[in-house]
C-alpha positions as CSV (number, residue, x, y, z in Angstrom):
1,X,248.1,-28.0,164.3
2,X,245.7,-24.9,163.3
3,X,242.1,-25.1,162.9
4,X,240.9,-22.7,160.8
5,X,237.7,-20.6,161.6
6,X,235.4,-20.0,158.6
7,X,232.8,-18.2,160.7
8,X,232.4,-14.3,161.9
9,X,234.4,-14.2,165.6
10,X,235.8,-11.4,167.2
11,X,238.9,-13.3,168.6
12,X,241.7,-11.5,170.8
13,X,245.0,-12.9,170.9
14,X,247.0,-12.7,173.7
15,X,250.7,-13.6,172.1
16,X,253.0,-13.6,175.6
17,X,250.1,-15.8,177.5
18,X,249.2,-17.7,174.3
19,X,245.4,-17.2,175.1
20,X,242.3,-16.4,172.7
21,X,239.6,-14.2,174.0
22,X,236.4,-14.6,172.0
23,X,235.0,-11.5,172.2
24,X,231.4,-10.6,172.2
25,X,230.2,-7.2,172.5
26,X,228.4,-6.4,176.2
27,X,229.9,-9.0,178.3
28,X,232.3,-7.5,180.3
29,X,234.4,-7.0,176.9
30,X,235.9,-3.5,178.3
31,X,236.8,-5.0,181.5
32,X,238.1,-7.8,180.1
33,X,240.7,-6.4,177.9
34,X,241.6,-3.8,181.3
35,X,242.4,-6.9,183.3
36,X,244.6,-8.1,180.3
37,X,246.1,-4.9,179.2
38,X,250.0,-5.3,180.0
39,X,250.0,-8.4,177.1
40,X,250.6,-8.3,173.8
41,X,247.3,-8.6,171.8
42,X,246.4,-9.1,168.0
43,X,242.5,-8.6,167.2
44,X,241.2,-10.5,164.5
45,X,237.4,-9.2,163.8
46,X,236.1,-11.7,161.0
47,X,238.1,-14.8,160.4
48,X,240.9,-16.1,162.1
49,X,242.7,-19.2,163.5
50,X,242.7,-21.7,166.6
51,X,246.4,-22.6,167.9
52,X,245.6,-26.4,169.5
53,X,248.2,-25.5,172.2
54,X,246.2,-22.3,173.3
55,X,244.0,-21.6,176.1
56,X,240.4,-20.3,174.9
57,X,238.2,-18.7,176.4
58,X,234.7,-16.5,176.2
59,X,232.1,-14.7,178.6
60,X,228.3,-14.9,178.6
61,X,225.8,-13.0,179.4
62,X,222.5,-13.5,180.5
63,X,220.2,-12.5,177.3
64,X,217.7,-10.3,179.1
65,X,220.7,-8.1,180.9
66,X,222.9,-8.3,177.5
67,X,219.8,-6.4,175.6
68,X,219.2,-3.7,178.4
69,X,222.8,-2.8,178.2
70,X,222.5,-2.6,174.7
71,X,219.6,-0.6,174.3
72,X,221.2,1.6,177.4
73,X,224.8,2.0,175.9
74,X,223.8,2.0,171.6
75,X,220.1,3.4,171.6
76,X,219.9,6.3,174.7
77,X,223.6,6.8,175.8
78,X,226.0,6.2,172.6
79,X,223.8,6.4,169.7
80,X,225.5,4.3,166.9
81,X,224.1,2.2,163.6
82,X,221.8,-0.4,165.5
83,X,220.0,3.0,166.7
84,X,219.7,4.7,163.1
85,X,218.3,0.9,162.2
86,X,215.7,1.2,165.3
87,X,214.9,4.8,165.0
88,X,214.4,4.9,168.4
89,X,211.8,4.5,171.2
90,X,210.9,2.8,174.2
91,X,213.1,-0.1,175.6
92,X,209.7,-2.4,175.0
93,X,209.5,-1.0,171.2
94,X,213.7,-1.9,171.0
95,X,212.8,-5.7,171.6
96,X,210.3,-5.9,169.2
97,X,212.6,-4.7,166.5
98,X,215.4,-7.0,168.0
99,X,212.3,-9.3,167.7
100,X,212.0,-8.9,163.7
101,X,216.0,-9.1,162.7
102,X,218.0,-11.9,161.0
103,X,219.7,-12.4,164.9
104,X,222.2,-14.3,162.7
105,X,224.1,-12.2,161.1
106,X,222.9,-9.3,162.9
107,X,225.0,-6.6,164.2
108,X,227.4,-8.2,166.9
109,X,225.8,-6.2,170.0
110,X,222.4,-7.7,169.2
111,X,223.4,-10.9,167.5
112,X,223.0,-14.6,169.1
113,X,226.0,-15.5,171.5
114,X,226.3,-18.7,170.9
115,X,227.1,-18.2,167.5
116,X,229.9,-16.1,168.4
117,X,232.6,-18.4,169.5
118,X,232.8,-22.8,169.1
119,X,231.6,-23.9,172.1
120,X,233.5,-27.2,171.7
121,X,236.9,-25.6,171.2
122,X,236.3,-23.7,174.1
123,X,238.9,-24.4,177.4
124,X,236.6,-21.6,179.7
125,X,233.2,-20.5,179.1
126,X,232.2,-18.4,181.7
127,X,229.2,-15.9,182.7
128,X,229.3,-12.6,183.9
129,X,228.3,-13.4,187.3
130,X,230.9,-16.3,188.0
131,X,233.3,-13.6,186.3
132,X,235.5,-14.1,189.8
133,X,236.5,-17.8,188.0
134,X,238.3,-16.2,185.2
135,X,240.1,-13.7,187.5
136,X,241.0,-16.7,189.7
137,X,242.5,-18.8,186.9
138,X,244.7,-15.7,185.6
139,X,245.8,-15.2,188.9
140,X,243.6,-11.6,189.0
141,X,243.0,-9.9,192.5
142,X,240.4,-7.3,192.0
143,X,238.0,-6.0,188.8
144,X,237.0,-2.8,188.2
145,X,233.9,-2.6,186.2
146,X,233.9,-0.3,183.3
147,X,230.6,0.0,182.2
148,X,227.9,-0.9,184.9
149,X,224.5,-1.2,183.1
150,X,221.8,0.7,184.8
151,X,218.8,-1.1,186.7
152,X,215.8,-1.1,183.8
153,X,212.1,-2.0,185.1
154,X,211.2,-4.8,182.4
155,X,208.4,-6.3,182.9
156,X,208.1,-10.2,183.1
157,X,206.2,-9.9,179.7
158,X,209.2,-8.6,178.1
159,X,211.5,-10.8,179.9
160,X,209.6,-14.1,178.6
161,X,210.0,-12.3,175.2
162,X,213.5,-11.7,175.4
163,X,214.1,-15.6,176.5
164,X,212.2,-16.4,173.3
165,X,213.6,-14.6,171.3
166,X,217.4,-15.5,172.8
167,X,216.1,-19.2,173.3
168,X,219.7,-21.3,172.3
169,X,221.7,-17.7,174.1
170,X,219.5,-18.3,177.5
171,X,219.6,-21.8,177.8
172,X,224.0,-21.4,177.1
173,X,224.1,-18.8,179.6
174,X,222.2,-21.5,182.8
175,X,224.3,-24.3,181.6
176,X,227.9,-22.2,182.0
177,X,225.9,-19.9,184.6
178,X,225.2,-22.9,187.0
179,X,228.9,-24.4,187.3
């Protein structure tokens, strides 16, 4: 049986290993597909399908690192839309733009994870620090990491903001974050 998906997901379909990636942008997505790249894939980037008989999975990241790698990789490094939306400043000026957007239906690198993949159809849900249990259960020995985020000095202030504002996101991440 196929459930259908009437929602925005970035889903990649690995055809040989019948496995579905729910993508969301910033965690780990680069290295992800690296560690994957001798399958078949089909990328579906607004609606697609669930197979019942296939293994799905997705990554979280912790909110507050999620945003610095943002603002680091799509506002200073890789200037893209979210930036020409900002306009640019400080890292502290970035969240309190993120602060005033429609998070969602935002664009996908600042919008709300947990609305980025059905939690209850989910096999795996994994964060990026227990990454190693995903790498385990393919049978993965070693992961290079493509894009390592640079050490930001946030203040706490800003960190209690970012929880706030990534309330449902933060609260995900400790539940998956803790097994």
């Amino acid at each position: 049986m196929i459930k259908l998906i009437n929602k925005k997901y970035r889903i990649i379909y690995y055809i040989d290993l019948k496995v579905m990636y729910f993508s969301i942008p910033k965690n780990a997505t680069r290295t992800t597909l690296e560690l994957f790249k001798n399958y078949r894939k089909k990328v579906i980037k607004d609606f697609g399908y669930i197979p019942n008989n296939w293994f799905k999975f997705v990554i979280l990241r912790n909110p507050i690192d999620r945003l610095i790698s943002v603002y680091q990789h799509r506002i200073i490094e890789k200037p893209c839309l979210i930036r020409e939306r900002f306009g640019g400043g400080s890292f502290n000026q970035f969240v309190l733009w993120v602060a005033r957007q429609n998070l969602a239906k935002a664009d996908a690198h600042i919008r709300f994870q947990y609305l980025m993949f059905p939690e209850d159809d989910m096999d795996m849900i994994v964060t990026l620090e227990n990454y190693d249990l995903l790498m385990k259960f393919f049978g993965f020995k070693d992961v290079l990491w493509l894009n390592k985020s640079k050490r930001l000095n946030v203040s706490a202030g800003v960190k209690d903001l970012i929880k706030e504002i990534y309330i449902k996101d933060y609260h995900l991440w400790r539940k998956y974050n803790e097994k």
